[in-house]
C-alpha positions in Angstrom: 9.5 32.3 -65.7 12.3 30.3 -67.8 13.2 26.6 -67.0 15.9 26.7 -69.9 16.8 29.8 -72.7 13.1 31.7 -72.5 10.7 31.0 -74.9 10.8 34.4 -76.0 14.4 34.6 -76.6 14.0 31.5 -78.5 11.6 33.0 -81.2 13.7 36.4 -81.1 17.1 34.7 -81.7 15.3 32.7 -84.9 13.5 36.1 -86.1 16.9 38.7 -85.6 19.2 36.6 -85.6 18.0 34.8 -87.9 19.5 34.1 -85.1 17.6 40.3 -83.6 -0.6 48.6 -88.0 -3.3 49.9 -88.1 -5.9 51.0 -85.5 -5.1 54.3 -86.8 -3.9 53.2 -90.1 -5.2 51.3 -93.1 -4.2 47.4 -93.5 -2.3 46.9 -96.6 -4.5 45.1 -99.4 -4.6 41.2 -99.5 -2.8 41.4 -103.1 -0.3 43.0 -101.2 -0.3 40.8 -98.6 0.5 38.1 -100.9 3.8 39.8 -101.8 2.9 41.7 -105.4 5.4 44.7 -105.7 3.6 47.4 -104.4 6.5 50.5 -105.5 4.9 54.2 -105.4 5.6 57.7 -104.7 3.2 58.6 -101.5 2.3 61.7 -100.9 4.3 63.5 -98.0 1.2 64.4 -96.1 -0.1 60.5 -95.8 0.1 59.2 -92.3 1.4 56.3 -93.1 2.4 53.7 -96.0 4.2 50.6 -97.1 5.5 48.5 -98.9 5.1 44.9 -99.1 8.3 43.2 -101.3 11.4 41.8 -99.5 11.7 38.6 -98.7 13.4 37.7 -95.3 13.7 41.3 -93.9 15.3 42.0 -90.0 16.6 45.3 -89.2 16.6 48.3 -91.3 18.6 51.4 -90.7 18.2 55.2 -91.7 21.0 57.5 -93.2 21.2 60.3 -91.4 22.8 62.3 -94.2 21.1 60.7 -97.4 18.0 59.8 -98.1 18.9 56.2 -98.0 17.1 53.7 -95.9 18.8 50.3 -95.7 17.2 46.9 -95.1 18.9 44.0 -94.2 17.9 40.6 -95.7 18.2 36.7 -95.2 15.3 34.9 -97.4 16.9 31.4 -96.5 18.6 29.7 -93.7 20.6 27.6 -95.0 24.5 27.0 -94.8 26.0 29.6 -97.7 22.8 31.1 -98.7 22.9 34.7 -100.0 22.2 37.6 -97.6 21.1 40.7 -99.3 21.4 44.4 -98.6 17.6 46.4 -100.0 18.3 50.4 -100.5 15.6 52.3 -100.4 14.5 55.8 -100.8 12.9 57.0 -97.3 10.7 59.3 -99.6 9.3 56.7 -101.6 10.3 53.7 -100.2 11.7 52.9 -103.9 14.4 50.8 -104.4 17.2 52.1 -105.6 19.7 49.5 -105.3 19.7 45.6 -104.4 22.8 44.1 -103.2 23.4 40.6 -102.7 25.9 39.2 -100.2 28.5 36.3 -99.7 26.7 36.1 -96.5 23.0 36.0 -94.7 22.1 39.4 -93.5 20.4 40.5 -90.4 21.9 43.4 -88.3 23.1 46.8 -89.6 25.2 49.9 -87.7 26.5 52.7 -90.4 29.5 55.3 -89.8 28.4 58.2 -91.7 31.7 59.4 -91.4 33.7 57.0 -93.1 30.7 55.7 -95.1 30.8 52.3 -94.2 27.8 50.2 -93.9 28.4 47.1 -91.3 26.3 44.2 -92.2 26.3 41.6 -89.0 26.1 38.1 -90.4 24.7 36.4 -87.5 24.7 32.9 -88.2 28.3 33.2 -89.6 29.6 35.4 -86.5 31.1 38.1 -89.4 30.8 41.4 -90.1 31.2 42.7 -93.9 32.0 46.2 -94.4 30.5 48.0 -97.5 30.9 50.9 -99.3 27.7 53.0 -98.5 28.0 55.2 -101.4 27.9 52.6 -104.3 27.5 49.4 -102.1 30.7 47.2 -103.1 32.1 44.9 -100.1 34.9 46.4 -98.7 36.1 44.1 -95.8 35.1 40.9 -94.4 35.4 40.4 -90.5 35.4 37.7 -89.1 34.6 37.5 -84.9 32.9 33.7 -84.2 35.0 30.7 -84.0 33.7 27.6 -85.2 31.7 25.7 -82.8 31.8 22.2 -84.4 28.3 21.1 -86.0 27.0 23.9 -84.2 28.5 26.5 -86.9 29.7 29.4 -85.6 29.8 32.0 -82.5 27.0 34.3 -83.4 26.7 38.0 -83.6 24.0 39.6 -83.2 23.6 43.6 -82.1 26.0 46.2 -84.3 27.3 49.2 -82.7 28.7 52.5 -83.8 31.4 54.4 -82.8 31.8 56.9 -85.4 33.8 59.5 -83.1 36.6 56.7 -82.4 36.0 54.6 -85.7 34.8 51.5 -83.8 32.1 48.9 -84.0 30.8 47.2 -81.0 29.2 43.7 -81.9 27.3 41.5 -79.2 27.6 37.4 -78.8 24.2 35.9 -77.7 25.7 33.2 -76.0 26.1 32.0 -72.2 29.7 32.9 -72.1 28.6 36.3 -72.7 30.5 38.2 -75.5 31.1 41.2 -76.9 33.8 42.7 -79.8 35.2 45.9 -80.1 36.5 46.2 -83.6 38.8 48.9 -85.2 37.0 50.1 -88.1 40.1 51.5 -89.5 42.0 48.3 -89.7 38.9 45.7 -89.4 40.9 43.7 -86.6 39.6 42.8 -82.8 40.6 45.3 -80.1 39.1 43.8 -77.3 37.3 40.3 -77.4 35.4 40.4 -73.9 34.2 37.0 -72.4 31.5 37.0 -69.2 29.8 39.8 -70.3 26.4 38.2 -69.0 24.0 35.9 -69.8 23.1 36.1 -73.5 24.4 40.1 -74.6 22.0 41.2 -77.1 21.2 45.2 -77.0 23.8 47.5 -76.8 24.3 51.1 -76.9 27.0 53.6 -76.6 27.2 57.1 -74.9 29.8 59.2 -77.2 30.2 61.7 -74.6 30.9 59.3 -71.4 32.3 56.7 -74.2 30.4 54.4 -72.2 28.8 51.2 -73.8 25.7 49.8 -72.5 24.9 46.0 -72.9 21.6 44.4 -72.3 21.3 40.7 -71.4 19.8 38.3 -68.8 20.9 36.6 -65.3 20.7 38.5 -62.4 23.2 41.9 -63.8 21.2 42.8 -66.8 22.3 45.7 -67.9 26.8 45.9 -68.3 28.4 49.2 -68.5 32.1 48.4 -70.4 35.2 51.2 -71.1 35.5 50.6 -74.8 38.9 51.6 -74.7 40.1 49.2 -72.1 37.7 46.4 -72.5 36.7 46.6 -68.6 33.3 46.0 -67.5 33.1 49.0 -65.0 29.3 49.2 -63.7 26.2 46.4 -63.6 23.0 47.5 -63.5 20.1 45.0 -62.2 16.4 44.8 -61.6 17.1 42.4 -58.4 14.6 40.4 -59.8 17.4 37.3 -60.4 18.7 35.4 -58.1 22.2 34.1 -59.9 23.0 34.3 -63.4 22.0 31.0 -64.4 19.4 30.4 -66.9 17.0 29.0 -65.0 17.0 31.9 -62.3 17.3 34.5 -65.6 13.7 37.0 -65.0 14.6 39.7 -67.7 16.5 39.5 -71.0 17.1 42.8 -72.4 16.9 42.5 -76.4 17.6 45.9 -77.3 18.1 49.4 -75.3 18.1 53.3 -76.0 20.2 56.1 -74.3 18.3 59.3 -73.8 20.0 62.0 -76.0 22.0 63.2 -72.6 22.9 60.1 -71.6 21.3 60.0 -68.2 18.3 57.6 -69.3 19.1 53.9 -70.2 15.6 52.2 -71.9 15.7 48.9 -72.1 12.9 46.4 -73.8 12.9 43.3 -71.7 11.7 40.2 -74.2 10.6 38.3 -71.0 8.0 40.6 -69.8 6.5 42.5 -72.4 8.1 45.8 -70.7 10.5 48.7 -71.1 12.6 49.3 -68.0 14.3 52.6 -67.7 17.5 52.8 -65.7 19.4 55.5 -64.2 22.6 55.4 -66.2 24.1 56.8 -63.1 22.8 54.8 -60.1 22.4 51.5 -62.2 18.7 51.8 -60.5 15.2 51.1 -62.1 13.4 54.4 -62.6 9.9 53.1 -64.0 8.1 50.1 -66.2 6.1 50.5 -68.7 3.9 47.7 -70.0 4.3 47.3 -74.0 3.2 43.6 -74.7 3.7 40.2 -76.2 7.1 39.5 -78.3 8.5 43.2 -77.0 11.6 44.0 -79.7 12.9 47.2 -80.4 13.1 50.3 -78.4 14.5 53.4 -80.3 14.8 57.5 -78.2 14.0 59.9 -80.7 15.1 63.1 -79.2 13.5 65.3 -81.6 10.0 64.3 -80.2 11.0 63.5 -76.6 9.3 60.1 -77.4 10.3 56.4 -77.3 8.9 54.1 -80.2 8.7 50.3 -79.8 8.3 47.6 -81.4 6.6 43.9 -80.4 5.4 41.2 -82.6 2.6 40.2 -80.4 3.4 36.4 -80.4 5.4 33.6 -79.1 5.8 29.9 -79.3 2.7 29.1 -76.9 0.6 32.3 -78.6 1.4 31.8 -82.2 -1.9 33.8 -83.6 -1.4 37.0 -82.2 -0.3 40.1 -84.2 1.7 43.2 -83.2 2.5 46.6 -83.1 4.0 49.9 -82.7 3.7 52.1 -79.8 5.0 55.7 -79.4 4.9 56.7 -75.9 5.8 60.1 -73.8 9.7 59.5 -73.3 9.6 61.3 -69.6 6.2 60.4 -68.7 6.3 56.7 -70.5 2.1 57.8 -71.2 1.4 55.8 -74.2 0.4 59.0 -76.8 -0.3 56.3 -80.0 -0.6 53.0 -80.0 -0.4 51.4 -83.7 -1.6 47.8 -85.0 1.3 46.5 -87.2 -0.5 43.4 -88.9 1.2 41.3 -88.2 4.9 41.3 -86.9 6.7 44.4 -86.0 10.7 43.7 -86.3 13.0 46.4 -86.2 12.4 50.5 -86.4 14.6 53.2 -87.2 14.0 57.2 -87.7 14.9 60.6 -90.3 17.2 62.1 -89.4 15.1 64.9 -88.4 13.3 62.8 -86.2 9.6 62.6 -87.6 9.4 59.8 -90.0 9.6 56.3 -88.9 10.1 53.3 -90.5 9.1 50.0 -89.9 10.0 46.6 -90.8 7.0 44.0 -90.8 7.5 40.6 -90.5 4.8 38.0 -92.4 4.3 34.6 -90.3 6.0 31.6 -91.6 4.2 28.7 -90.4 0.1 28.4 -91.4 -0.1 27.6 -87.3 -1.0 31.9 -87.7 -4.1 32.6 -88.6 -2.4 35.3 -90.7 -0.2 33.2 -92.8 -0.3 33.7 -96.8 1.5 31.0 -98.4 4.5 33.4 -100.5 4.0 36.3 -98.3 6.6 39.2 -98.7 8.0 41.0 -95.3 7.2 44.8 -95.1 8.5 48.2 -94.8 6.1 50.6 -92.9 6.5 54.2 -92.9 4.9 56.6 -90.2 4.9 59.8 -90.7 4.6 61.1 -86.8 3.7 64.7 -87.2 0.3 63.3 -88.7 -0.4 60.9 -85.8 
């Protein structure tokens, strides 16, 4: 399917890493569209709403013990460009609080416990630690080395460990890398190379303290003791025939764990599908066909359901648009499927586990029949109970 890096990688890695609806639903308003401030209370019982005002948003993250939703954002590209951090109230979707960054912002991963907010700079292979509570920069951690004209190693996936106070970050590249960070003293414990082909997703069982990596080449999925750095299980489709890129069939983007751990999901950008692994075997369980520009895959236990996210494009099928499907978690029977106009990025859910939220990316090039010249990027909130 690849000659070189997949197309679809190519277009993830410039949308998330900056580089990581509405069938049912009502399309927001072409003023809103446009990017006019749209901030109003909804009323809890409405399906669905959103709001169309951040430039340059990519993931978003829910507090599980606030009402707090965060949004990551990069609105330019360019070398020392401000990255900014967009608090909202998951309510409301209200701002509360706009933070602006020494560096571009794209990945998030919180630790409720200590109440630090990790902001992944991608592009600038750094972490920045921030106070959750009243949003001042606490630390600044630096993984990447420079890489010439090339800028620096990028990170691009941010993982919790709140239990052992660690963050797990994933390297995109060939070499295949991944940190494990001490939260308490912001310093490298483990720097591991030859991970796989391009480590993206990643996910951590706290009761195995097992971390899961997703990636390409012909071992897609790693299995790594955090504590000792050692890659102790591979998981693979046997679709692959090496690890080079050319032979690479699947590249895993992002995965979920199953609440008890025995379940790995992961949302293969190369195909369109979710693949679910026995975290046990290593072996391929069932496929379930999502579509174009697959992205995000969340496990919301409290609904025994898996949401994803695609965006319902790529670089040959620019004028497609996405969306959001919630499907049985055991069964993998799609229960709603949700149009998303037009590019569903990153979701993240309540803590109770029936609200969702959304972002929406607008299309930057006017090859989309969609494009708006000065277009905000969206927050969408689903309220699943009324689905």
């Amino acid at each position: 399917m690849i000659a070189s890096r997949p197309a679809s990688l190519k277009m993830i890695v410039a949308s998330v890493m900056g580089a990581l609806l509405l069938s049912a639903c009502q399309t927001a308003p072409q003023s809103q569209q446009a990017g006019q401030n749209t901030s109003f209370t909804a009323p809890q019982t409405q399906v669905t709403f959103r709001q169309d005002t951040i430039d340059g948003a990519y993931e978003i993250l829910a507090a599980k013990d606030s009402k707090q939703l965060f949004v990551a954002a990069t609105p330019l590209f360019e070398d020392r460009s401000a990255g900014f951090l967009h608090v909202l109230d998951q309510d409301t979707l209200r701002e509360s609080q706009l933070i602006q960054l020494p560096r571009r912002a794209f990945a998030l991963g919180l630790n409720q416990k200590t109440h630090t907010l990790y902001v992944g700079n991608t592009l600038d292979g750094s972490l920045l630690a921030i106070n959750s509570l009243n949003g001042t920069v606490k630390q600044l951690i630096q993984l990447g080395e420079k890489e010439g004209k090339d800028g620096w190693e990028h990170t691009r996936k941010v993982v919790i460990d709140e239990q052992d106070n660690r963050i797990f970050v994933t390297n995109p590249s060939e070499g295949g890398r991944v940190w494990i960070v001490d939260g308490a003293q912001g310093r490298i414990l483990h720097n591991l190379d030859n991970v796989g082909l391009w480590p993206a997703g990643a996910a951590y069982d706290a009761n195995t303290k097992r971390l899961f990596v997703g990636h390409g080449g012909k071992d897609e999925i790693a299995v790594i003791n955090p504590t000792t750095g050692a890659i102790e299980q591979r998981f693979t489709t046997g679709d692959a025939k090496s690890d080079k890129r050319e032979d690479s069939r699947h590249f895993f983007v992002n995965i979920a764990l199953s609440a008890d751990g025995k379940k790995l999901f992961g949302a293969d950008a190369n195909t369109g599908k979710i693949y679910v692994f026995d975290t046990t075997s290593g072996k391929v369980e069932n496929t379930v066909e999502i579509g174009l520009g697959l992205l995000d895959v969340i496990y919301n236990d409290a609904r025994k359901e898996l949401i994803a996210t695609n965006r319902g494009v790529d670089r040959e099928t620019p004028a497609g648009t996405g969306s959001v499907t919630i499907l049985d978690a055991e069964t993998l029977a799609v229960k709603h499927r949700i149009s998303a106009p037009v590019h569903p990025n990153s979701v993240t859910l309540s803590a109770d586990g029936q609200t969702a939220f959304v972002t929406i990316k607008a299309p930057h090039g006017d090859k989309s029949p969609h494009y708006l010249k000065g277009a905000k990027d969206s927050v969408l909130r689903l309220n699943l109970n009324q689905l």
